[in-house]
C-alpha positions as CSV (number, residue, x, y, z in Angstrom):
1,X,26.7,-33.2,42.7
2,X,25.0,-30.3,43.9
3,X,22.5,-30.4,40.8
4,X,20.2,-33.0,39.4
5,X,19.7,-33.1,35.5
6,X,15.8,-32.3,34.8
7,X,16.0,-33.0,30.9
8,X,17.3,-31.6,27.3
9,X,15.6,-28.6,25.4
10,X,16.4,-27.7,21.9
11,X,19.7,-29.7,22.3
12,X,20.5,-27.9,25.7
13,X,20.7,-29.7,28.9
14,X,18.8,-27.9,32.1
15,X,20.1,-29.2,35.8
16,X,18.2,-27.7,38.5
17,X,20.8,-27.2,41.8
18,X,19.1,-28.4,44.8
19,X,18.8,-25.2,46.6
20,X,16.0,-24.2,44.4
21,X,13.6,-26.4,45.6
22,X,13.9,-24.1,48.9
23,X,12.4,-21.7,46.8
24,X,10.1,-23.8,45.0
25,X,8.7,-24.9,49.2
26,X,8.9,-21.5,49.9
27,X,6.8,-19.7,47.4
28,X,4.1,-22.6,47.0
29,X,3.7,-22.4,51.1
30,X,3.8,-18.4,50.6
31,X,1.0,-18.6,48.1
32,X,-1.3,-21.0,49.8
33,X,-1.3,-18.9,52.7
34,X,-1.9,-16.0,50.9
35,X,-4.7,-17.2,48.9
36,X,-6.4,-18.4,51.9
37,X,-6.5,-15.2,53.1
38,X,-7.7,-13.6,49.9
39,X,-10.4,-16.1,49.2
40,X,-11.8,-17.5,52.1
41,X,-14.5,-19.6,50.5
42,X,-11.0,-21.8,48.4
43,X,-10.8,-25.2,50.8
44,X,-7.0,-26.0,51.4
45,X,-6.8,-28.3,48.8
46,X,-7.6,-25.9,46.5
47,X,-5.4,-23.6,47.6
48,X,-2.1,-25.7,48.0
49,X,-3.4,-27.3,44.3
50,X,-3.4,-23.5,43.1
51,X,-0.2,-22.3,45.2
52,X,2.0,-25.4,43.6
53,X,0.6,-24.8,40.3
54,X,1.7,-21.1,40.5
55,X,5.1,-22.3,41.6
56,X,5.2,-24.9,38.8
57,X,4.8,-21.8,36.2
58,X,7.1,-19.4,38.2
59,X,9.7,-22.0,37.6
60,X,8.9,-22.6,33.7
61,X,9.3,-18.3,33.5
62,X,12.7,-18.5,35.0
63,X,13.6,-20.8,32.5
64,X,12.0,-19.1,30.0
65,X,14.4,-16.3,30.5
66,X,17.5,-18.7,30.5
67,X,16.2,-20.5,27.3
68,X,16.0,-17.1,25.2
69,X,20.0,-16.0,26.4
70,X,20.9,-19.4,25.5
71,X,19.1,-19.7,22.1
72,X,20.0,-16.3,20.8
73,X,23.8,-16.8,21.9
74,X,23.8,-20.2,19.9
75,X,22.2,-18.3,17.0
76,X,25.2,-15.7,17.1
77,X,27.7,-19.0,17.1
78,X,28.2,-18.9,20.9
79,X,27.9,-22.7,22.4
80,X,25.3,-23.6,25.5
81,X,26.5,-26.2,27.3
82,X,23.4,-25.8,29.8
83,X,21.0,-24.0,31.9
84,X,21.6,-24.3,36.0
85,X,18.9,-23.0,37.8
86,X,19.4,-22.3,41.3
87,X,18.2,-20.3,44.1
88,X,18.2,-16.7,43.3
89,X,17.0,-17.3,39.2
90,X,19.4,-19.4,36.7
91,X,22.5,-19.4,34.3
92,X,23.1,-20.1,30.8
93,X,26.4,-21.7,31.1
94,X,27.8,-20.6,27.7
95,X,31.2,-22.4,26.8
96,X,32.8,-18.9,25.5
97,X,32.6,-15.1,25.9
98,X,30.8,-13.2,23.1
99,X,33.2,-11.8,20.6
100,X,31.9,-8.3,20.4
101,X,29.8,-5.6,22.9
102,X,27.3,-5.6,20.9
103,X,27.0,-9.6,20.8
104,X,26.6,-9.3,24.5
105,X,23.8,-6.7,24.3
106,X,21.7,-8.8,22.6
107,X,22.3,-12.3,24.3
108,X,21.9,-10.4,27.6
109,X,19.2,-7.8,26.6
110,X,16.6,-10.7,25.4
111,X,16.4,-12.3,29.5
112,X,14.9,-9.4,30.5
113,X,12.3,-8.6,27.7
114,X,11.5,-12.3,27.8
115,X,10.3,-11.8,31.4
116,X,8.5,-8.5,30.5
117,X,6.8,-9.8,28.1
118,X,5.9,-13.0,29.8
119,X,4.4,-10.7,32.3
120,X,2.4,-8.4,30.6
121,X,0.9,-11.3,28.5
122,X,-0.3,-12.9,31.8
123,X,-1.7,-9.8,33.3
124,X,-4.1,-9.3,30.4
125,X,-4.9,-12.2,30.0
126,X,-5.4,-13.3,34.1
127,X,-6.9,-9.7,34.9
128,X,-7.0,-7.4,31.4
129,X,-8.6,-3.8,32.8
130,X,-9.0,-4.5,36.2
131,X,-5.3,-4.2,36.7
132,X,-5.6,-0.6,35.2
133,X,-8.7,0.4,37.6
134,X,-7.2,-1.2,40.7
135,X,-4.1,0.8,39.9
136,X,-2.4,-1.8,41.2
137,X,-1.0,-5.2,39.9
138,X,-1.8,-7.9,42.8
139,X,-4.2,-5.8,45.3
140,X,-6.4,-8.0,47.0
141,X,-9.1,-6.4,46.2
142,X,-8.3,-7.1,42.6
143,X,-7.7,-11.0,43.4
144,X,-10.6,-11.6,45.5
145,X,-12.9,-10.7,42.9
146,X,-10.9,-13.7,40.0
147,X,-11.6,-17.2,39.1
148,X,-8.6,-19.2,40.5
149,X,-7.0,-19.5,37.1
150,X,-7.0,-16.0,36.7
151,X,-5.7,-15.4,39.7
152,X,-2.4,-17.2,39.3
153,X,-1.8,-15.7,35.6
154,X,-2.3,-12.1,37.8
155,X,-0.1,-12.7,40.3
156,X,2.4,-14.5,37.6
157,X,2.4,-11.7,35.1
158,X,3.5,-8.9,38.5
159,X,6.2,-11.7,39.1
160,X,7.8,-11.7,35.8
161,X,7.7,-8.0,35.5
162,X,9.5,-8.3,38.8
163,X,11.9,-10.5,37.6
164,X,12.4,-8.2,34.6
165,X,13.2,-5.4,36.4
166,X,15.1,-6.9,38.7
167,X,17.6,-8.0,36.9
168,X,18.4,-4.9,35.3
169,X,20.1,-4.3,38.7
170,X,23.4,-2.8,37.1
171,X,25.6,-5.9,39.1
172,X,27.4,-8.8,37.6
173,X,26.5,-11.6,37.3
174,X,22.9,-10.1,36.7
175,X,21.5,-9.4,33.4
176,X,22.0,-5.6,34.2
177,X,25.4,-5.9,35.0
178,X,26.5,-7.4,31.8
179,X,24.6,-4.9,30.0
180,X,26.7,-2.2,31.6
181,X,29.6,-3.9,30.8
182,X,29.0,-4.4,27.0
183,X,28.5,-0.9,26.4
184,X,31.5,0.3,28.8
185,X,33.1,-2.2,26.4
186,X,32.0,-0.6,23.5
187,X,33.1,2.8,24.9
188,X,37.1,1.4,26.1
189,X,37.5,-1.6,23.4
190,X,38.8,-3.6,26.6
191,X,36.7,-6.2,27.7
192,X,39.2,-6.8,30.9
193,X,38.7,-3.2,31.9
194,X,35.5,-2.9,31.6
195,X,34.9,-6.3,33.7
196,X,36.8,-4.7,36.6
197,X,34.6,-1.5,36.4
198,X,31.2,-3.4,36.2
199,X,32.3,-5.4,39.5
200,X,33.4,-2.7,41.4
201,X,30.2,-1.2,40.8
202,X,28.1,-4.7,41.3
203,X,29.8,-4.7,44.9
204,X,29.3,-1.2,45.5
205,X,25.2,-2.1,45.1
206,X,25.9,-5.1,47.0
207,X,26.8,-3.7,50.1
208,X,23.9,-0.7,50.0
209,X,21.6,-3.7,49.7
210,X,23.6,-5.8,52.3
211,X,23.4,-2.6,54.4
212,X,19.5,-1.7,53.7
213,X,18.5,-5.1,54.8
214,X,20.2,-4.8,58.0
215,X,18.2,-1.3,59.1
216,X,15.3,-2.8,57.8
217,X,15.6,-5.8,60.2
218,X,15.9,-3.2,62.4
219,X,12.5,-1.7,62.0
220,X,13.5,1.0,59.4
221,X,11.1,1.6,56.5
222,X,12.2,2.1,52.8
223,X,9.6,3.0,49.9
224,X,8.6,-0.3,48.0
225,X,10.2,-2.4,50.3
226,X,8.6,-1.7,53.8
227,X,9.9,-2.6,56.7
228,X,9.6,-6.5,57.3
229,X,12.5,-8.6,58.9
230,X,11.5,-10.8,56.4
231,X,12.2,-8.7,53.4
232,X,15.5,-7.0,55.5
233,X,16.7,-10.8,55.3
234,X,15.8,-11.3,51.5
235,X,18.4,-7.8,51.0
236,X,21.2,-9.3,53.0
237,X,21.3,-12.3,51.4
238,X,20.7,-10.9,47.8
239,X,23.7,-8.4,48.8
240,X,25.8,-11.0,50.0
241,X,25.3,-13.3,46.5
242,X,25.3,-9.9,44.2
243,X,29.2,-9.2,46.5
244,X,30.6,-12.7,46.5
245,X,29.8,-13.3,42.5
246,X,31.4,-9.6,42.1
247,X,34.7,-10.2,44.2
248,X,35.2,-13.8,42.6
249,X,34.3,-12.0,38.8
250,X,37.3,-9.3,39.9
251,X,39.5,-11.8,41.4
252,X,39.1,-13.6,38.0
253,X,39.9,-10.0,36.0
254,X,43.0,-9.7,38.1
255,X,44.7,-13.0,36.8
256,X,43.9,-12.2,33.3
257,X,45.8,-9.3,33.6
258,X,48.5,-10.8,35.3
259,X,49.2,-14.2,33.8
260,X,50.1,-15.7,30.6
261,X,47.1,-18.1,30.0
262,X,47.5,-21.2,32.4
263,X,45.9,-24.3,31.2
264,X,43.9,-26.9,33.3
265,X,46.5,-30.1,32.3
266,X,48.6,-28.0,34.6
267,X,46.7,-28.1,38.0
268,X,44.1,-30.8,37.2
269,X,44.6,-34.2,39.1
270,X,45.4,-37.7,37.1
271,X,45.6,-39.8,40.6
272,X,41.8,-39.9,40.9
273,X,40.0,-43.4,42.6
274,X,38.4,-45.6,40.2
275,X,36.0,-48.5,40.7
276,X,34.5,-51.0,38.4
277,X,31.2,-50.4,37.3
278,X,29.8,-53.8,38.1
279,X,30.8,-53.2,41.9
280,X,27.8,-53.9,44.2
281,X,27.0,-50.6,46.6
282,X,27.8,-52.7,49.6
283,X,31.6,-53.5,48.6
284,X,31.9,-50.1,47.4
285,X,30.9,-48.6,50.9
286,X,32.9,-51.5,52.6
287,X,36.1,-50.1,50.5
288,X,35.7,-46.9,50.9
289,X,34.1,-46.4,54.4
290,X,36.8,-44.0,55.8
291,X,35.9,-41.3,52.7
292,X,34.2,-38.1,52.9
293,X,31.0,-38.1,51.3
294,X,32.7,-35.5,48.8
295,X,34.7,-38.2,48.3
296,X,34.5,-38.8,44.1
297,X,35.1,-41.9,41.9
298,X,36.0,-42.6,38.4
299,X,33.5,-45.6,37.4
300,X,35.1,-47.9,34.4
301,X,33.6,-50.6,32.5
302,X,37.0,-52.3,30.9
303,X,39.3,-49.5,30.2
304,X,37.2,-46.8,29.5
305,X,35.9,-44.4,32.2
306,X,31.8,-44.2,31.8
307,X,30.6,-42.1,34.5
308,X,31.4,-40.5,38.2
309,X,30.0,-41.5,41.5
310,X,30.5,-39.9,45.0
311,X,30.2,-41.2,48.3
312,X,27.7,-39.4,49.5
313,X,25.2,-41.3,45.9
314,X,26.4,-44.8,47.6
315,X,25.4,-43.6,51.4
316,X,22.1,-42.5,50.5
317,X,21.0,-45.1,48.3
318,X,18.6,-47.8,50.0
319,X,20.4,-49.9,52.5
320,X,18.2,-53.1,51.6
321,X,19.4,-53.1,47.8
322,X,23.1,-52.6,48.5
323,X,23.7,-56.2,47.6
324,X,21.7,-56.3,44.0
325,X,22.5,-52.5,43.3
326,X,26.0,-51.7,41.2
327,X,27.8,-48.6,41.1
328,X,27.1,-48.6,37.6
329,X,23.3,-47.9,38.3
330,X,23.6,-45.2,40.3
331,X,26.9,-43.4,38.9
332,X,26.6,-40.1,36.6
333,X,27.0,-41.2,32.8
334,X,29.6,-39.5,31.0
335,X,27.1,-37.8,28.7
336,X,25.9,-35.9,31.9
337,X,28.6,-35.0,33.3
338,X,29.9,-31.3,33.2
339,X,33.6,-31.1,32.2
340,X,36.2,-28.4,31.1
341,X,38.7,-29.5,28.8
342,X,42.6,-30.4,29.3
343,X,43.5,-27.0,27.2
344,X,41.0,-24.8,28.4
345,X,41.9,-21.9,30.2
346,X,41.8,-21.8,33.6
347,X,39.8,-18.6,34.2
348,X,37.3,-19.9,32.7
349,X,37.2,-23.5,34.2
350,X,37.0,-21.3,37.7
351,X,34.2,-19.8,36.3
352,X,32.2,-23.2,35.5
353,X,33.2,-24.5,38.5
354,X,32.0,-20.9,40.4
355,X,28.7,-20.7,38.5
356,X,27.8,-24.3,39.6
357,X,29.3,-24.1,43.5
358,X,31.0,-27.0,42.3
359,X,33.8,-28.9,44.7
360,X,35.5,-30.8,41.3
361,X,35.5,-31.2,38.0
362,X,35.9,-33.8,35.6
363,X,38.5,-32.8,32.6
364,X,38.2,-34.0,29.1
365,X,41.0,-34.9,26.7
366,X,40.1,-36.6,22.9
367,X,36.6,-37.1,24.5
368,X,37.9,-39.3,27.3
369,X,37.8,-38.0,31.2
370,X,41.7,-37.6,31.9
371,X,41.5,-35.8,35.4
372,X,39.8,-34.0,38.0
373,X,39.8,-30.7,38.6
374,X,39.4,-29.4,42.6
375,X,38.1,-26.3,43.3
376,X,40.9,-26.1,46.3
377,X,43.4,-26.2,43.6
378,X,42.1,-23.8,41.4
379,X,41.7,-21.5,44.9
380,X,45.4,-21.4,45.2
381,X,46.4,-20.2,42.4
382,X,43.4,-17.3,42.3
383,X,45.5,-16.6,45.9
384,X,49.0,-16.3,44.4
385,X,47.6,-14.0,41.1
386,X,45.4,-11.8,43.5
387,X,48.0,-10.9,46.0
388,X,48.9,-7.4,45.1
389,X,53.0,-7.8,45.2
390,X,53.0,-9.7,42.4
């Protein structure tokens, strides 16, 4: 799994992919560093105790923003399965498409205001006027002259207005981008069409991003952004996530337009391993040596299948315990497992699987696992709708 499940909120389950605590290292390193250099007098406990606390709330804003997409959608009928966050912000992974433009307006809209709102709060409250005089939102002159507290709810307030704006950016799968689409949407009554539009125009932004952060590597300076390798960096790789979630939400748009609806029973995989729960981590390695650590298991307890394990859980677990430990203890329950159903469409398994950088996927038939679903396989058959001689 490329995710680990952090708990359940209002009936919603939040996972947390393993490539945001990069970013989590990142900004609390960032921040200690800068707020040694703002306040000399903090000792470095104070400022790493300060610099992880900041990161701590940074991360409670970004879900923040996910909670209010996913509790308005399920307010409007439209079913959360979860929130993914991940490197570049999050994802409420809702189980359908709103039924109307102007349902996807407002399940979109709220993200943003959320994180405006969250901002401004914690700029009154962490600096009020000073702000205003400073004309500024996180000079240090303005921080240097805050309690630590203060300082944090400052620099967290210019973050979430940062985070508002920023995903206005008019590029799927940003907030901005969906907006765009709703009301092009609204304007053609073809949701297809208007898809198609709103990623041609997410990878048009893309590439002048992808672009931008290459001169900037290169020394050249652009208002706002300045002229740092490491911001140039930031760009391409924003660019290059903003392009590849644009050509796989096009390549997507193409099969709906030229397929009847293809359902998962007919690519999923019914041959999948299984091993008994009660198996001890040492005869499970033993058995399964020559595997890839992508290499996945169906874990049963009689007939019935209970969870998933991979290769890669039984290698990393403690060597010492292999004897006492079972597969059962260290498998993914059922409950906590992502699926897609046997009669779900296929775009929109692709898309779970997408949103989630997932390699497989279990399927689900009469609330019992009947398959697997690999990402290769769902590859192909994106390759044979894409090509343009069909």
């Amino acid at each position: 799994m490329n995710y680990f499940r952090l708990g359940r909120i209002f009936g919603i389950n939040v996972h947390v992919n393993w490539s945001w605590l990069i970013i989590f290292g990142l900004v609390a390193w960032s921040l200690s560093l800068t707020f040694g250099q703002i306040h000399h007098e903090w000792p470095v406990n104070l400022r790493w105790g300060m610099a992880m606390l900041a990161a701590i709330l940074f991360f409670i804003s970004v879900l923040a923003h996910e909670l209010a997409h996913s509790l308005v959608a399920m307010a409007r009928g439209v079913p959360v399965s979860n929130i993914t966050l991940f490197m570049f912000g999050g994802v409420s992974n809702m189980l359908q498409e709103p039924s109307s433009p102007a349902e996807e307006f407002v399940i979109t809209i709220v993200g943003p205001l959320t994180s405006l709102f969250l901002g401004g709060v914690c700029l009154v409250v962490g600096a009020g006027g000073m702000v205003i005089e400073a004309g500024s939102l996180t000079t240090p002159a303005v921080l240097s002259q805050l309690a630590p507290i203060n300082v944090i709810l400052t620099w967290l307030g210019s973050v979430n207005i940062m985070i508002g704006f920023f995903n206005m950016i008019p590029a799927l799968p940003l907030d901005g981008g969906r907006i765009i689409r709703s009301l092009i949407w609204a304007i053609s009554n073809d949701i297809r069409r208007s898809t198609r539009w709103t990623t041609w125009l997410g990878q048009g932004i893309a590439w002048i991003m992808i672009l931008s952060g290459v001169v900037t590597v290169f020394g050249v300076k652009f208002p706002l952004l300045g002229g740092s390798i490491l911001n140039g960096i930031w760009l391409i790789l924003i660019g290059a996530f903003l392009n590849n979630a644009a050509v796989t939400a096009d390549r997507q748009t193409l099969i709906e337009e030229k397929q009847t609806i293809v359902q998962v029973r007919s690519i999923m995989q019914t041959r999948v391993p299984i091993i008994s729960s009660d198996t001890s981590l040492g005869d499970a390695l033993i058995r399964n040596l020559s595997q890839p650590d992508g290499h996945t298991m169906f874990v049963t307890d009689g007939q019935d299948v209970v969870g998933m394990v991979a290769m890669q859980d039984v290698k990393k677990s403690f060597s010492g315990q292999w004897a006492m430990t079972t597969v059962g203890d260290i498998m993914t329950p059922v409950a906590d497992l992502l699926y897609v159903t046997a009669d779900e469409d296929i775009t929109e398994a692709f898309e779970r699987l997408q949103k989630f950088d997932m390699r497989h996927i279990p399927v689900m038939f009469n609330n019992r696992i009947v398959g697997l679903l690999h990402r290769k396989d769902v590859h192909q058959l994106l390759q044979l709708y894409s090509d343009p001689g069909l």
